[in-house]
N, C-alpha and C positions, 0 to 999 in steps of 0.2 A: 128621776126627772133631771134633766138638764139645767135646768135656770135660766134657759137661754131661749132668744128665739131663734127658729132656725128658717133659713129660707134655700125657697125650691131655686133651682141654678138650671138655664138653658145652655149660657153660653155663646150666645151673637151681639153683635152692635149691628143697630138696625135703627131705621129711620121708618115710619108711617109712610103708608101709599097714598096720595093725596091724588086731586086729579092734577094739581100742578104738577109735585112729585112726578105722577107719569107723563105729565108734557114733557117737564124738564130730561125726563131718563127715557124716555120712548118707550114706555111697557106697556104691557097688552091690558093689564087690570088696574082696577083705581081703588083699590084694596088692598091689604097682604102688608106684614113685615119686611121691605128689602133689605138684605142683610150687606152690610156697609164694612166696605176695608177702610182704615187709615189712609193719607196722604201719603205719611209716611211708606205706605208698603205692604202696615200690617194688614194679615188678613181680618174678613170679619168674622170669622169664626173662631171661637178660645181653645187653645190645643189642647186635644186630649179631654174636653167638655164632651155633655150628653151631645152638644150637636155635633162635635166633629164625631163621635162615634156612629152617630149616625145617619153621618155622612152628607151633612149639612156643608154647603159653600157659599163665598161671599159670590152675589151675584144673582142666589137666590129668592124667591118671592115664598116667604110662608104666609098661606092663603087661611088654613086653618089650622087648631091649633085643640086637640081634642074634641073633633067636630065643633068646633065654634068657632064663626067667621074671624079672622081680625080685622079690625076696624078701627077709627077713631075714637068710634063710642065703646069699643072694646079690644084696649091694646093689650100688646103680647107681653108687657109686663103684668096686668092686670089679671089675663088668663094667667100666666105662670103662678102667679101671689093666692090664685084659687085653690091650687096645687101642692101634693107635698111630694118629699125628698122619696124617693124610689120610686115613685108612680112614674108607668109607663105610659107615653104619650103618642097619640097619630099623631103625624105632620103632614097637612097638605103641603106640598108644596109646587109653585111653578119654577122651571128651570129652561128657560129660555121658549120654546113653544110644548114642552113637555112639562104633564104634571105628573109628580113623583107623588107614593105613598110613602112615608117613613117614619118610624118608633124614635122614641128617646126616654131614656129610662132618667127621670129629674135628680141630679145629685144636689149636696148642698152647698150652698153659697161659702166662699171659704172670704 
């Protein structure tokens, strides 16, 4: 035993889908994770995280998140904190008018 706790890691900065949210950003759903670059430049995806491997981009809408919608009432931290470290994950995702299927294998939070 570790002595620790360990927590499951995505790997994005992401902001909730509100229906403001998508006034404000013009998207297609009032749902979903949009995954959020810095001002700075940076991207919103953590290099080399479960999401860049798989293939996650900022710009993206993740819709679900091991079949379970994201929502307000159930954000994408709350799914992840459900979650443990290797468990592999579907990702709905939407990207622009296409929705992507995509895996992520949860490493742990360093």
């Amino acid at each position: 035993i570790s002595g620790r706790i360990i927590y499951p890691f995505l790997g994005v900065n992401y902001v909730l889908v509100t229906k403001s949210v998508q006034e404000q950003k013009k998207l297609a759903v009032d749902y979903g994770a949009l995954i959020l670059g810095g001002d700075d430049g940076r991207s919103g995806v953590v290099k080399d995280s479960p999401a860049d491997k798989a293939g996650l981009k900022t710009g993206d809408i993740i819709l679900e998140f091991g079949g379970e919608k994201v929502s307000q009432d159930q954000s994408l931290s709350s799914l992840i904190e459900k979650r443990k470290v290797g468990e592999s994950i579907s990702l709905k995702v939407l990207r622009g008018a296409t929705t992507l299927n995509l895996q992520a294998t949860l490493e742990e939070r360093r």
